[in-house]
C-alpha positions in Angstrom: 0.0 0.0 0.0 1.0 3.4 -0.9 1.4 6.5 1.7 2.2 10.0 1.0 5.5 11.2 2.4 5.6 11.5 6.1 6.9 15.3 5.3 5.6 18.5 3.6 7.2 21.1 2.5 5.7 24.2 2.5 8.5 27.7 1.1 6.7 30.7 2.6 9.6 32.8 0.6 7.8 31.9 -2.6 4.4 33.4 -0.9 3.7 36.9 -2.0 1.9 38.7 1.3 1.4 37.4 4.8 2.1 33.5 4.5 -0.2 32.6 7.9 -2.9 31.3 5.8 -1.2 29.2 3.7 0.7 27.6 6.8 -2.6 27.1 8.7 -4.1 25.6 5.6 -1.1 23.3 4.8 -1.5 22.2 8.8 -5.2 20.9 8.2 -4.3 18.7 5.8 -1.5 17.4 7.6 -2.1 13.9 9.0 -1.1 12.4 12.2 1.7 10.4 11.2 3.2 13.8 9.2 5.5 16.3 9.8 5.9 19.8 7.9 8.5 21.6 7.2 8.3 25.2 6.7 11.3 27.3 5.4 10.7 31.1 5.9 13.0 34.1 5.7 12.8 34.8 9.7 11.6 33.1 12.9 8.5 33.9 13.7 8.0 33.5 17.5 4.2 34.8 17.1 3.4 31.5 15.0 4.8 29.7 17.2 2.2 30.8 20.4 -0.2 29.6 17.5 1.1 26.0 16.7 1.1 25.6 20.6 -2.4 26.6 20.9 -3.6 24.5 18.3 -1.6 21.3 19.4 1.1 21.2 17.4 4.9 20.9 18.3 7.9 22.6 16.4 12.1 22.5 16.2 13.1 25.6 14.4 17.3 26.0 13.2 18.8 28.8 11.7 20.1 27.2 8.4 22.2 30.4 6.8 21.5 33.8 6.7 18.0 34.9 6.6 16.7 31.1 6.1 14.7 29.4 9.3 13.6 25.7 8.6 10.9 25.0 11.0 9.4 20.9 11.6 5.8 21.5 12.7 4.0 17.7 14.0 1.2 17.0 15.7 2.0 16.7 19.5 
């Protein structure tokens, strides 16, 4: 049987605007088993408070200059 990968990607830096919507859509469809991954441009502490409230774990790493890689997983 067939799964899906047990990670998303999801590259905020290709989103033109405010990405929040897109990340909170892209965490809906994520399943229990899955992880995302979410590269952005900065660390956003105020998502974080978000992901918390809604149940979800994170690990964010600096991975050069001005690129954050953040796994998101259900906790």
């Amino acid at each position: 049987m067939a799964t899906e990968s047990a990670e998303q990607t999801l590259d905020v830096r290709e989103i033109d605007g405010q990405p929040f919507d897109d990340i909170m859509a892209a965490l809906e469809e994520l399943e229990a088993e899955q992880r995302l991954r979410l590269i952005a441009p900065l660390e956003s502490e105020p998502l974080y408070e978000v992901l918390d409230d809604r149940g979800f774990t994170h690990e964010s790493e600096k991975r050069e200059r001005s690129v954050w890689h953040v796994n998101i997983e259900h906790a």
